[in-house]
C-alpha positions as CSV (number, residue, x, y, z in Angstrom):
1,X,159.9,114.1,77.5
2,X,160.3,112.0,81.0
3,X,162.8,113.9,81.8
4,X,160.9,117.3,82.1
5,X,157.6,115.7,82.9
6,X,158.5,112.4,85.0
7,X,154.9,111.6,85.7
8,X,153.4,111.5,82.0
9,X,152.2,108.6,80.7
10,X,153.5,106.7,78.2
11,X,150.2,106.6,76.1
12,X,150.7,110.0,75.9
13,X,153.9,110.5,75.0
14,X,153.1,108.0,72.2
15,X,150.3,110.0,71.5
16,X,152.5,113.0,71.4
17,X,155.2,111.4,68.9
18,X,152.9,109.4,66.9
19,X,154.8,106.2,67.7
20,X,153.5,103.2,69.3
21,X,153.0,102.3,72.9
22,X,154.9,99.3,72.9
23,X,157.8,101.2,70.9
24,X,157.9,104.0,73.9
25,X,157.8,101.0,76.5
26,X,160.8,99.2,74.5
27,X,162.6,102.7,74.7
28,X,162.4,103.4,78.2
29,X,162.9,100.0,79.3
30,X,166.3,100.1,77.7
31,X,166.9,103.6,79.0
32,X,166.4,101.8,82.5
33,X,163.6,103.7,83.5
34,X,161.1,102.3,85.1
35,X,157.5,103.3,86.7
36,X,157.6,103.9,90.4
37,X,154.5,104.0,92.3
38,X,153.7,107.1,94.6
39,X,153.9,105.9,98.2
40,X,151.0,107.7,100.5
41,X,152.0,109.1,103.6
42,X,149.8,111.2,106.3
43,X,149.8,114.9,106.2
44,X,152.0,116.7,108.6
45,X,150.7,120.0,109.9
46,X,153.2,122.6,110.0
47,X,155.1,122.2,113.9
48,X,154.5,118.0,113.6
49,X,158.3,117.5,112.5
50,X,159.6,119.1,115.3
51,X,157.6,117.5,117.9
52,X,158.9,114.2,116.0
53,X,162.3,115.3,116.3
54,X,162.3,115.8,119.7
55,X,161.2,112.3,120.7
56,X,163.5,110.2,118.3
57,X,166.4,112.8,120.0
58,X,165.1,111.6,123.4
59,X,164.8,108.0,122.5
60,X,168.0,107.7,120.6
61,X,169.3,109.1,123.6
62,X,168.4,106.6,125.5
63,X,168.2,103.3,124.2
64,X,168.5,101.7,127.1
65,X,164.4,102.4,127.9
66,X,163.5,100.1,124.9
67,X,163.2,97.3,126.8
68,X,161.3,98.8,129.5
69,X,158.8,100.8,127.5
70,X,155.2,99.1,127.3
71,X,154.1,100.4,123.9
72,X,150.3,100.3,123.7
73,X,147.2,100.9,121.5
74,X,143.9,100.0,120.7
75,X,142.8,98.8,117.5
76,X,139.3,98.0,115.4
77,X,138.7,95.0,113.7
78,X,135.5,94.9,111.6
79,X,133.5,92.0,109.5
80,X,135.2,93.7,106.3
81,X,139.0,93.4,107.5
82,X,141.4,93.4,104.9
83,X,140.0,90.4,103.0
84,X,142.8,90.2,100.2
85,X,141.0,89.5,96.6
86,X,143.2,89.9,94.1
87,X,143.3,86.2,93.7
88,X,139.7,85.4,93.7
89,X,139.1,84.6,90.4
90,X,137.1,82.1,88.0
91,X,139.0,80.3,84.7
92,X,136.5,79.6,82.5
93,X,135.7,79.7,78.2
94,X,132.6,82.6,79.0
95,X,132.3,85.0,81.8
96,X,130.1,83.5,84.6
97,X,129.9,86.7,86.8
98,X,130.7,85.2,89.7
99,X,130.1,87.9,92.4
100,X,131.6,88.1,96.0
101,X,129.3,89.8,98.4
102,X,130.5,92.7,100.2
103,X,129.0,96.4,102.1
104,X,127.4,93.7,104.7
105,X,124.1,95.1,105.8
106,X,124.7,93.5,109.1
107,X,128.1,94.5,110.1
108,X,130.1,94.4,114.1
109,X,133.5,95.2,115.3
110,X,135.8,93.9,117.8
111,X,137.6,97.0,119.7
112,X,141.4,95.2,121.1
113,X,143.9,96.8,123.1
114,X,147.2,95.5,122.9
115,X,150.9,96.5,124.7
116,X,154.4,95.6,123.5
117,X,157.3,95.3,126.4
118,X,160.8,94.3,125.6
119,X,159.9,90.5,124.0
120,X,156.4,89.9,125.1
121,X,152.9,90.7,123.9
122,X,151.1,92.0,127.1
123,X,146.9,91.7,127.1
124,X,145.1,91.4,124.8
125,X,142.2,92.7,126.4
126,X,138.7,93.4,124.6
127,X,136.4,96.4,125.2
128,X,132.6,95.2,125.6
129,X,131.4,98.8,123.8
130,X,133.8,101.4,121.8
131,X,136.5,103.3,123.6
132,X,135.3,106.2,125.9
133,X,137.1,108.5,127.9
134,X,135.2,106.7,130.7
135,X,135.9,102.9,129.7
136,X,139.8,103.6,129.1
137,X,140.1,105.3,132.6
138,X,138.0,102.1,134.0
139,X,140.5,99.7,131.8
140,X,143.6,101.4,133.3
141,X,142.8,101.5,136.9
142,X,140.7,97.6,137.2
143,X,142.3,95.6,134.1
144,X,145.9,96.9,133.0
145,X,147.6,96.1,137.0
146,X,146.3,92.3,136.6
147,X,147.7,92.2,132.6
148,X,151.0,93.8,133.9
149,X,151.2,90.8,137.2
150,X,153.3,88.6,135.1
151,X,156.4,91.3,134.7
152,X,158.9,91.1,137.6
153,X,158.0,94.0,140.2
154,X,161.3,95.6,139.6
155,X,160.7,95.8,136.2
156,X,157.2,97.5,136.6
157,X,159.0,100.2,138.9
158,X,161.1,101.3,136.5
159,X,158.9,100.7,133.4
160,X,157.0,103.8,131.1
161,X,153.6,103.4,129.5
162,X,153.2,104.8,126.1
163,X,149.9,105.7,124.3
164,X,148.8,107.8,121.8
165,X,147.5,111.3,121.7
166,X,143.9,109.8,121.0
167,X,140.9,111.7,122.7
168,X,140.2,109.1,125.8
169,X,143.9,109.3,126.4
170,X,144.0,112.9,127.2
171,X,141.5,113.2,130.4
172,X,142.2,114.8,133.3
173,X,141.8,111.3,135.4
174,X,143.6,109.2,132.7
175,X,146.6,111.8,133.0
176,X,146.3,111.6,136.9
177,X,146.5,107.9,137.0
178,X,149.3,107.5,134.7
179,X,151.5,110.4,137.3
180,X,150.8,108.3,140.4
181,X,151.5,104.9,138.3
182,X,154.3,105.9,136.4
183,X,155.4,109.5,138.0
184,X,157.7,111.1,135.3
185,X,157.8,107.9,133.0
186,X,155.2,108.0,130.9
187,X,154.9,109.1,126.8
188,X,151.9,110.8,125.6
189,X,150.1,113.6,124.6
190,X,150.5,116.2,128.1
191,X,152.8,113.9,129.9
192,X,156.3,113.7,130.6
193,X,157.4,112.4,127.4
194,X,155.7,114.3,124.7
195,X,154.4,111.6,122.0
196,X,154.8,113.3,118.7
197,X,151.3,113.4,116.4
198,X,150.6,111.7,113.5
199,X,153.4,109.0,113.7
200,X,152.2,105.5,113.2
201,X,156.1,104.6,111.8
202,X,157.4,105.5,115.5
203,X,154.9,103.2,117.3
204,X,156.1,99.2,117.0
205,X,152.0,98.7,117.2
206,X,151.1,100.4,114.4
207,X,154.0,99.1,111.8
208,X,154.3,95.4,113.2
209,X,151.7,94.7,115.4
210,X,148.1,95.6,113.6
211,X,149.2,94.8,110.2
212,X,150.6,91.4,111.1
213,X,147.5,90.7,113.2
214,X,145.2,91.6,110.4
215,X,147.4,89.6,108.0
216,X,146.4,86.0,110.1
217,X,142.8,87.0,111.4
218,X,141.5,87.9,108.0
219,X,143.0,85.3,106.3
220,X,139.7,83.8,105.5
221,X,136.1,86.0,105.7
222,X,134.5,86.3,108.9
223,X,130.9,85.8,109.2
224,X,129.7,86.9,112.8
225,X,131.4,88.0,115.9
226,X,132.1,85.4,118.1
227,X,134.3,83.6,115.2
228,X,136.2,87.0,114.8
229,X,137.2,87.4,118.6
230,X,138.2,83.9,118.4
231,X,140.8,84.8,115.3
232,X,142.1,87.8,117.3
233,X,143.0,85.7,120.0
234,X,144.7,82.7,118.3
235,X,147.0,85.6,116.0
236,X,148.1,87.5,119.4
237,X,149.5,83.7,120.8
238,X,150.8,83.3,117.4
239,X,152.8,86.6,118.3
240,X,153.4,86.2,121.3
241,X,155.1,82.6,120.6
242,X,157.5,84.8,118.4
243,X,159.5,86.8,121.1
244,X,162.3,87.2,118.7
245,X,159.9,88.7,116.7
246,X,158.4,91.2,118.7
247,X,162.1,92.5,120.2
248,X,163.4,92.8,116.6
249,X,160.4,95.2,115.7
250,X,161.0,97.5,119.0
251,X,164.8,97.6,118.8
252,X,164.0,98.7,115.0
253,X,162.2,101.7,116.6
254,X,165.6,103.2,117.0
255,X,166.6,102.9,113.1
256,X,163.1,104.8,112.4
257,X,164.2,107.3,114.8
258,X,167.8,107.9,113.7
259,X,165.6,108.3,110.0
260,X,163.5,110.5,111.2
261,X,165.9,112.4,112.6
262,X,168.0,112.6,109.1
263,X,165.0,113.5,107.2
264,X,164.1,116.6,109.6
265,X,160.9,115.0,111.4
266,X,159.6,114.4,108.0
267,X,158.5,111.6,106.1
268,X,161.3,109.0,106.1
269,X,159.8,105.5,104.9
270,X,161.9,105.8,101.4
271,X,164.8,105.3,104.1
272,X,163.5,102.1,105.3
């Protein structure tokens, strides 16, 4: 029966045969077959892998730019987070219905933009209201030149700025800035380097950086703002005292690539 219906259920296959659950666990445990859970993975519109396949041919091409790519993004962290409770419990004779509050009535967000260059953590800088086409234009021509002062000027001439294909990273001015900053080397949606869409396993930000920064700011709940920027903070010097860290995850960009690349521009995380 699993083998020409690998998803059923093994209540009803002991339904089915009138044996016992535990008897058609016993049997398929010693048939070494175990449950695997489905992994989710984002849709990808018919053209996507393509476009993915062309940039992990350009980058594998060219893994020498690695360490001068600044990988950036913004991120949103919220009073909710990613509060783990699987391990919130009570031991106890009755049930005391504990509760833990949650749906806060009064909730706020902390909007953080990030970049990722060869072994350092470059910014973080924090947005005042939500990202605008307006406020990212204003970021990249008064804040990103003072964040990027601490990389050698030789470096900076030669570097590329990476961004998504998000909305306020597609204006006319943002696309103007980025040709006279970075004339032919910058990645993104409309620029030199095409950015493929929907690939958060190409980006070192969104498969290192977020998830490990929401792994030590929510370690704990937050209850108001000011607490919650002061988290943020303290986990991006706890990166960024890991340089070892931070290269490992972009020089793994070229594994995901060569991945990619094997699996068509498809989904390729079962490869990792």
């Amino acid at each position: 029966m699993v083998q020409r219906s690998p998803r059923i259920s093994t209540r009803r296959i002991a339904s089915r045969i009138s044996v016992s659950h535990m008897q058609v666990s016993q049997t398929l445990h010693e048939e070494d077959l175990h449950p695997y859970n489905d992994h989710r993975v984002q849709h990808l519109e018919p053209g996507v892998p393509v476009r993915h396949m062309d940039f992990c041919h350009w980058i594998t091409a060219h893994p020498q730019l690695l360490s001068v790519i600044l990988f950036t993004n913004e991120a949103s962290f919220t009073r909710d987070g990613i509060n783990n409770s699987r391990n919130s419990h009570t031991w106890s004779h009755d049930n005391p219905h504990e509760t833990s509050v949650t749906k806060f009535q009064r909730r706020f967000s902390v909007n953080v933009w990030c970049g990722l260059r060869d072994k350092k953590l470059i910014g973080l800088f924090i947005f005042d209201t939500n990202l605008t086409e307006n406020t990212y234009e204003v970021f990249l021509r008064n804040e990103l030149p003072g964040l990027l002062e601490d990389i050698p000027l030789m470096i900076r001439s030669q570097m590329y700025f990476e961004h998504d294909g998000s909305s306020p990273h597609y204006t006319r001015h943002v696309r103007e800035y980025l040709n006279a900053s970075f004339p032919n080397r910058w990645l993104g949606r409309g620029g030199p380097v095409a950015w493929p869409p929907r690939s958060p396993d190409l980006t070192p930000l969104d498969y290192y950086l977020w998830g490990h920064m929401n792994t030590l700011v929510y370690e704990t709940k937050v209850d108001s703002r000011a607490p919650l920027r002061h988290r943020i903070f303290a986990a991006a010097e706890h990166i960024r005292n890991h340089p070892d860290n931070i290269a490992s995850a972009i020089q793994s960009l070229l594994m995901r690539a060569e991945n990619c690349i094997t699996t068509g521009g498809g989904h390729f995380e079962q490869l990792l």
